[in-house]
PDB file of N, CA, C and O in Angstrom, chain B, residues numbered from 101:
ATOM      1  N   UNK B 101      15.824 -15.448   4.867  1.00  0.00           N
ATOM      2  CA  UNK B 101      15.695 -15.325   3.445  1.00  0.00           C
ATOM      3  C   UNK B 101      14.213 -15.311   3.090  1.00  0.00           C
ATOM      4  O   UNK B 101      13.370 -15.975   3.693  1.00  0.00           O
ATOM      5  N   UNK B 102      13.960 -14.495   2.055  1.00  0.00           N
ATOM      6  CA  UNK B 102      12.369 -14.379   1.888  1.00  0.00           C
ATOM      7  C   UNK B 102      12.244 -14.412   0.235  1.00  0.00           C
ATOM      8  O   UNK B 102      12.657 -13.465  -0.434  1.00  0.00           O
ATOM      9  N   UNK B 103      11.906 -15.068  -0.100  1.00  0.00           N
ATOM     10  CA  UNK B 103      11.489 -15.300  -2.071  1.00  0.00           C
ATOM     11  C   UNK B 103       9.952 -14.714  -2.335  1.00  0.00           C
ATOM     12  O   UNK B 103       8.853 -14.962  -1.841  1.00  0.00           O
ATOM     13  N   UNK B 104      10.346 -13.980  -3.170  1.00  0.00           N
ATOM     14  CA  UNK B 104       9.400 -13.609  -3.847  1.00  0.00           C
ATOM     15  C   UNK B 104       9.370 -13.868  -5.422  1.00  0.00           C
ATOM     16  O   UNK B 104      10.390 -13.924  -6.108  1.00  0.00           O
ATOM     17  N   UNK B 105       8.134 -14.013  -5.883  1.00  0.00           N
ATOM     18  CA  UNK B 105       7.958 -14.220  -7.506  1.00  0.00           C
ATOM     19  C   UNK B 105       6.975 -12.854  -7.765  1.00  0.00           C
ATOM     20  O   UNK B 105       6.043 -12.761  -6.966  1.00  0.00           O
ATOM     21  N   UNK B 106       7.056 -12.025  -8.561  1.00  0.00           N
ATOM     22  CA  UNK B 106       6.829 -10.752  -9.029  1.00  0.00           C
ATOM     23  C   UNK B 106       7.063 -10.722 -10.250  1.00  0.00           C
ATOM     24  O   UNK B 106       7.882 -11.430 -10.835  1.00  0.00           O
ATOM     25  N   UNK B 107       6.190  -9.700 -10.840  1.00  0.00           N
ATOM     26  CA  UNK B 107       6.206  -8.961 -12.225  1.00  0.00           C
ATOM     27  C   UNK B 107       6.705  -7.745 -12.417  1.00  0.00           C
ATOM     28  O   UNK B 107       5.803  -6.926 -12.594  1.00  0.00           O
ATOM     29  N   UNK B 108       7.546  -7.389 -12.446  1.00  0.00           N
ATOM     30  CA  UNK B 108       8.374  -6.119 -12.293  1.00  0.00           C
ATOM     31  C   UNK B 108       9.317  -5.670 -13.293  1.00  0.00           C
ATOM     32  O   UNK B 108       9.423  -6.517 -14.180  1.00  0.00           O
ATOM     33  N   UNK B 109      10.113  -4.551 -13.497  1.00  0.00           N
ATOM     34  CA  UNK B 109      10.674  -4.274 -13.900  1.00  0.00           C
ATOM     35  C   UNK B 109      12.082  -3.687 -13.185  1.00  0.00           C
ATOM     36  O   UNK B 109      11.828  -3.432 -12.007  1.00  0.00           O
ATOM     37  N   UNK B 110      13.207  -3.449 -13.451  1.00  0.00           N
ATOM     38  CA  UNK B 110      14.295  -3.886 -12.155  1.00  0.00           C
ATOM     39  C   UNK B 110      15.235  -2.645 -13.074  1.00  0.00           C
ATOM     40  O   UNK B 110      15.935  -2.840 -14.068  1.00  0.00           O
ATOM     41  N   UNK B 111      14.916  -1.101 -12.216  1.00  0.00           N
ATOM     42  CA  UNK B 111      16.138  -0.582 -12.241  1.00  0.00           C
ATOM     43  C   UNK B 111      17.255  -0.479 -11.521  1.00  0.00           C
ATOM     44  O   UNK B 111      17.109  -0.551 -10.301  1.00  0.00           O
ATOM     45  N   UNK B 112      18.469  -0.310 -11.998  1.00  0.00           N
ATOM     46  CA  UNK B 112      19.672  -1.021 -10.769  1.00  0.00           C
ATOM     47  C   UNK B 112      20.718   0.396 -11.059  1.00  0.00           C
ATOM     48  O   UNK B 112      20.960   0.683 -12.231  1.00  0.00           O
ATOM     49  N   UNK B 113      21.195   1.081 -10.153  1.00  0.00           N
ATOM     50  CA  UNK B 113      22.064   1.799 -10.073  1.00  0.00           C
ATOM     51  C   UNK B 113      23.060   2.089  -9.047  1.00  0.00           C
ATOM     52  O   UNK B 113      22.762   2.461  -7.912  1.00  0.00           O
ATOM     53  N   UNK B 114      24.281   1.906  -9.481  1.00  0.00           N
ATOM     54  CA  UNK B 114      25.454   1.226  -8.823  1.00  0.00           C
ATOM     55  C   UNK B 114      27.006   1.670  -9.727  1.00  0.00           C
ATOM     56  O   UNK B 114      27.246   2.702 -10.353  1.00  0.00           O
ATOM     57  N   UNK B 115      27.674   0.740  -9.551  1.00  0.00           N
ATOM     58  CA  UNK B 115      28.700   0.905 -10.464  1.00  0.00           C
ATOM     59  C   UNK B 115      28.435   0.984 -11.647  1.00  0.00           C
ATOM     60  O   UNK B 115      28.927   2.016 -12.103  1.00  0.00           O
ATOM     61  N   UNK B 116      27.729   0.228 -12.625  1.00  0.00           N
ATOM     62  CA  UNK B 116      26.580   0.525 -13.342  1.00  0.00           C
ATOM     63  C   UNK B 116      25.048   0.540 -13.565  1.00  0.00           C
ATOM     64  O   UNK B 116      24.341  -0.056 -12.752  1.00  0.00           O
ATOM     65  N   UNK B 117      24.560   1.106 -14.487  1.00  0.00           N
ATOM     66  CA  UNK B 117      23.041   1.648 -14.487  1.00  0.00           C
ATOM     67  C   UNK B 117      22.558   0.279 -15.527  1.00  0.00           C
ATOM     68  O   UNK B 117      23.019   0.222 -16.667  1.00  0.00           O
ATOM     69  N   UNK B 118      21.741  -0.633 -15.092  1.00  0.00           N
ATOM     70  CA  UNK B 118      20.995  -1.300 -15.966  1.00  0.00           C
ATOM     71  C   UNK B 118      19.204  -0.967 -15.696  1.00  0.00           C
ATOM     72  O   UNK B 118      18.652  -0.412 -14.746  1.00  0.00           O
ATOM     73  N   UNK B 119      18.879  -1.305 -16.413  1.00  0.00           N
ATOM     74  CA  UNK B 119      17.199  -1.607 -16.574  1.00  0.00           C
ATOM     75  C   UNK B 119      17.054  -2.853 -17.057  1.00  0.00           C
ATOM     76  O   UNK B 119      17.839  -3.201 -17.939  1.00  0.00           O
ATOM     77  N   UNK B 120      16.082  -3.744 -16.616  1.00  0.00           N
ATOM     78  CA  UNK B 120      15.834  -5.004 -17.124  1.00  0.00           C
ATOM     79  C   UNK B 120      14.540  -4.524 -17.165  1.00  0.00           C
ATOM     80  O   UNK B 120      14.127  -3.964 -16.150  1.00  0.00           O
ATOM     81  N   UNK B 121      13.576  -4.657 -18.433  1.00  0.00           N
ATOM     82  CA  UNK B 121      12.156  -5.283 -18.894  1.00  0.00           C
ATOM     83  C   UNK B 121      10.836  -5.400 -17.705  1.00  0.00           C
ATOM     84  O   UNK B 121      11.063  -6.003 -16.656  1.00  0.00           O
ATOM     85  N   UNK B 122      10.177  -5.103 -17.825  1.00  0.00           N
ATOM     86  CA  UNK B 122       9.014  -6.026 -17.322  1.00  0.00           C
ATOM     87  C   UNK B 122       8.845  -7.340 -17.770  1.00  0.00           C
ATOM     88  O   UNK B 122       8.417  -7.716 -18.862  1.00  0.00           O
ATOM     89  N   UNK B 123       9.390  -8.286 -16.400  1.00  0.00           N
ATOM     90  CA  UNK B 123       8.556  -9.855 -16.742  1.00  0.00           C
ATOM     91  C   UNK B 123       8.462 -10.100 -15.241  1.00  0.00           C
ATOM     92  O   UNK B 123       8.431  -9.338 -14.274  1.00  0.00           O
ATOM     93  N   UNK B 124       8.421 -11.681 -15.402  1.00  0.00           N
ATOM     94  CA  UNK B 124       8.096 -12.438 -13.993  1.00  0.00           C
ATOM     95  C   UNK B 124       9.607 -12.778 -13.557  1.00  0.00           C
ATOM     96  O   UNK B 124      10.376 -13.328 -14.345  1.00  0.00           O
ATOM     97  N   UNK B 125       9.833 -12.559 -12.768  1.00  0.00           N
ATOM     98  CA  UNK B 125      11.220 -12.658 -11.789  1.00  0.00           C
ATOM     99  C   UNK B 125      10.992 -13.135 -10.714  1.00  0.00           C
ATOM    100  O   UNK B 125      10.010 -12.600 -10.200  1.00  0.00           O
ATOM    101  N   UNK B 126      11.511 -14.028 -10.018  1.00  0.00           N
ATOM    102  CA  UNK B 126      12.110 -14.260  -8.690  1.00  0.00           C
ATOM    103  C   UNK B 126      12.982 -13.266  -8.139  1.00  0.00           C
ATOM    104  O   UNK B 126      13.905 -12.803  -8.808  1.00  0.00           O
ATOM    105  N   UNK B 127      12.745 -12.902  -6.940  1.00  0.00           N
ATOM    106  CA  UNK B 127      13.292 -11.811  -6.103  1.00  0.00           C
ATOM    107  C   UNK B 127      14.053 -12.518  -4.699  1.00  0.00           C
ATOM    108  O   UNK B 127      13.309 -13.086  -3.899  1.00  0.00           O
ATOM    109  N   UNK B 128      15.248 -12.481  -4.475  1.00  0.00           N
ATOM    110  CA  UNK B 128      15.707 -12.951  -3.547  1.00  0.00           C
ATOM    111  C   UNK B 128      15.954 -12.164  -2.455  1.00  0.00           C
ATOM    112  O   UNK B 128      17.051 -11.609  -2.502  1.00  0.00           O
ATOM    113  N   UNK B 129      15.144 -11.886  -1.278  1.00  0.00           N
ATOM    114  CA  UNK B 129      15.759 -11.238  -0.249  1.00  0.00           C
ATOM    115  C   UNK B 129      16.242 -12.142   1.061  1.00  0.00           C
ATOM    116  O   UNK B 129      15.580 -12.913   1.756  1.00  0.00           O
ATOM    117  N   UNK B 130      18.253 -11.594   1.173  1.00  0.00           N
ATOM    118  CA  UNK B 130      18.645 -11.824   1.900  1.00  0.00           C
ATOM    119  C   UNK B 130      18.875 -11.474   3.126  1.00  0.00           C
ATOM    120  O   UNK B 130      18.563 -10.284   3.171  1.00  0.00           O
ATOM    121  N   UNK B 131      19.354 -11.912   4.479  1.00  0.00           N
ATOM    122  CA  UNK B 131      19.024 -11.369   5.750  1.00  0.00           C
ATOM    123  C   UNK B 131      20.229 -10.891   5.952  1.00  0.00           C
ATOM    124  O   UNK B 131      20.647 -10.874   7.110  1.00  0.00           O
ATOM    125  N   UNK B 132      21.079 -10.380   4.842  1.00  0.00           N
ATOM    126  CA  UNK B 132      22.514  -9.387   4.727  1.00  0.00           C
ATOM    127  C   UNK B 132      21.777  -8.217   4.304  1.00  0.00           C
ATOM    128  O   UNK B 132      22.330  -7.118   4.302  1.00  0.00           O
ATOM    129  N   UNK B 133      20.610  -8.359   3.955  1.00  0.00           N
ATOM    130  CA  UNK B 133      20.047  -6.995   3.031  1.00  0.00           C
ATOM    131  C   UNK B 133      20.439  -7.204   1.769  1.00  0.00           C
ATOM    132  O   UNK B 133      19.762  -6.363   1.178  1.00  0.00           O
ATOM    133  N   UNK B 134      21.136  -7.810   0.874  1.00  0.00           N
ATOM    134  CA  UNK B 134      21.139  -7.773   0.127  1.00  0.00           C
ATOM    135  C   UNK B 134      19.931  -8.384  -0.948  1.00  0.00           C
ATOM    136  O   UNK B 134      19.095  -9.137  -0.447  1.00  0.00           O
ATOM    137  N   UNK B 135      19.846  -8.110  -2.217  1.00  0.00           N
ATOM    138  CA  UNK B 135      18.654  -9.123  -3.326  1.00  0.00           C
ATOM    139  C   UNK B 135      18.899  -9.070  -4.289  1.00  0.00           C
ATOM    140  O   UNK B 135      19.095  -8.093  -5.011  1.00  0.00           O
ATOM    141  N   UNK B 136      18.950 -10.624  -4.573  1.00  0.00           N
ATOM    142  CA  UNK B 136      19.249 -11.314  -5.932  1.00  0.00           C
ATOM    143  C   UNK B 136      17.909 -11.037  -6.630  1.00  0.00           C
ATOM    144  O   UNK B 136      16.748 -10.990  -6.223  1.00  0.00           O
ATOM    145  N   UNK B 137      18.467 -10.877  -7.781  1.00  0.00           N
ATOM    146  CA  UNK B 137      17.072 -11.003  -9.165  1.00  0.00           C
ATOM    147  C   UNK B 137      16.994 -12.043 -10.068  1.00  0.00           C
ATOM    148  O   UNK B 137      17.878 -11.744 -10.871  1.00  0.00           O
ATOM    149  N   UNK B 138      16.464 -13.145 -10.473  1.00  0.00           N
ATOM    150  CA  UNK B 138      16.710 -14.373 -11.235  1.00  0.00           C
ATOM    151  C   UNK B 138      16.028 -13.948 -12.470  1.00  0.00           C
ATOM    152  O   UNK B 138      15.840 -12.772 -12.781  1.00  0.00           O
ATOM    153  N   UNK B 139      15.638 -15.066 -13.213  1.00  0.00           N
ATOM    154  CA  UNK B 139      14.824 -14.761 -14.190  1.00  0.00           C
ATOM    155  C   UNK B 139      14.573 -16.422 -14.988  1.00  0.00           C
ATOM    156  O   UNK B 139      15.478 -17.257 -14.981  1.00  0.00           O
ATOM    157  N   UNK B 140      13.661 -16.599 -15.424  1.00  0.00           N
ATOM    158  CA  UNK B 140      13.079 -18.615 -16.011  1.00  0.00           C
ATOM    159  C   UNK B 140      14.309 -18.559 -16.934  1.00  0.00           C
ATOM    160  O   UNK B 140      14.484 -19.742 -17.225  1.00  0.00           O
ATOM    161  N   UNK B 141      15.008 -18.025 -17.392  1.00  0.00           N
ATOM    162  CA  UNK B 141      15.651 -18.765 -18.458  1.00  0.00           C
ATOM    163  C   UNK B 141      17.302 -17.574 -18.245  1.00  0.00           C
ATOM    164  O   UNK B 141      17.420 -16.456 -17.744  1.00  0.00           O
ATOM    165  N   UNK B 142      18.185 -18.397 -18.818  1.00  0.00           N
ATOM    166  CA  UNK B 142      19.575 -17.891 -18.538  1.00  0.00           C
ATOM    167  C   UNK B 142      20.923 -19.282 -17.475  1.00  0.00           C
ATOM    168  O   UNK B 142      22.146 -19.396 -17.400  1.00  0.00           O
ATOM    169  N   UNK B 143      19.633 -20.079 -16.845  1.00  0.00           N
ATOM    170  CA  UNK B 143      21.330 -20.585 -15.776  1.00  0.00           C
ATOM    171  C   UNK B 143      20.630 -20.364 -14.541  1.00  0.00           C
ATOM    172  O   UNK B 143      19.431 -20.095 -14.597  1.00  0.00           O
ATOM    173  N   UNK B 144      21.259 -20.447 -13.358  1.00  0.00           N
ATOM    174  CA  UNK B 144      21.556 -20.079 -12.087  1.00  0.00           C
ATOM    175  C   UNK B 144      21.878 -19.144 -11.683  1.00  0.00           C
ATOM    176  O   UNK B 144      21.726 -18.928 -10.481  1.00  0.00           O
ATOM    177  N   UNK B 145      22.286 -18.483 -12.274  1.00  0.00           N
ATOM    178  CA  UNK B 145      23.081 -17.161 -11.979  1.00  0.00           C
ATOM    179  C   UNK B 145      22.735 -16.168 -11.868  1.00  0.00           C
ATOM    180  O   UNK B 145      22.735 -15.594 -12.957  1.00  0.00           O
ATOM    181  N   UNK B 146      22.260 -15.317 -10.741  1.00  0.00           N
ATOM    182  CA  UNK B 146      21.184 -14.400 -10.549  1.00  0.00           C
ATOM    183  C   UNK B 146      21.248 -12.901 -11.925  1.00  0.00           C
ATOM    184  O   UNK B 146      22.369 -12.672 -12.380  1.00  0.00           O
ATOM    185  N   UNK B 147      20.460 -12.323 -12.277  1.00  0.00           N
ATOM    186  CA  UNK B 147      20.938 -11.369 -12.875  1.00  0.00           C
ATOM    187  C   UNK B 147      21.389  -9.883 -12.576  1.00  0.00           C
ATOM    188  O   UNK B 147      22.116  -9.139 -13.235  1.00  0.00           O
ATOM    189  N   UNK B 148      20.829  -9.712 -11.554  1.00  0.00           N
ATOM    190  CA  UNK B 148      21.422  -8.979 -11.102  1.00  0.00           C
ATOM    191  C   UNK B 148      21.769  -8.989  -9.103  1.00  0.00           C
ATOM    192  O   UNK B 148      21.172  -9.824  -8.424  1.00  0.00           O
ATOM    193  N   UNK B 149      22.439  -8.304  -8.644  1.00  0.00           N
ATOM    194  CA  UNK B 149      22.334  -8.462  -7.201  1.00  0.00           C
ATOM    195  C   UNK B 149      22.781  -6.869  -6.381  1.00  0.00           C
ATOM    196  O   UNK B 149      23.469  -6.049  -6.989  1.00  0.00           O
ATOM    197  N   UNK B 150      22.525  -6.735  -5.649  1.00  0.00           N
ATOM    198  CA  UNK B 150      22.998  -5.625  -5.076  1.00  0.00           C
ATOM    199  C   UNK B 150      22.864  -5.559  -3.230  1.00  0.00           C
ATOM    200  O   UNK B 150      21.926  -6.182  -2.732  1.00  0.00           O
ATOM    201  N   UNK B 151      23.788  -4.825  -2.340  1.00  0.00           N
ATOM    202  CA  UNK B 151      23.809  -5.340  -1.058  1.00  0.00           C
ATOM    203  C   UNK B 151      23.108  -3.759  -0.268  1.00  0.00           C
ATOM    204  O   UNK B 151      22.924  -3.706   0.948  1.00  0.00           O
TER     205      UNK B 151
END
């Protein structure tokens, strides 16, 4: 697992198409390949994820 904290902006296309903003995010990369996207405020609950 590798964390990153970044300023980015997060397009996601999949079952659906989101765009999230430019801010500061936590980036979760997992050793499935997959990565979680967090964000300071909302919960635990990543906002987005994809594998």
């Amino acid at each position: 697992m590798r964390l990153l904290v970044a300023r980015c902006e997060v397009r996601y296309s999949g079952r659906l198409t989101a765009v999230l903003p430019e801010a500061v995010r936590l980036l979760i990369l997992k050793a499935d390949g997959s990565v979680l996207v967090h964000d300071d405020a909302g919960g635990y609950k990543p906002l987005k994820s994809s594998c």
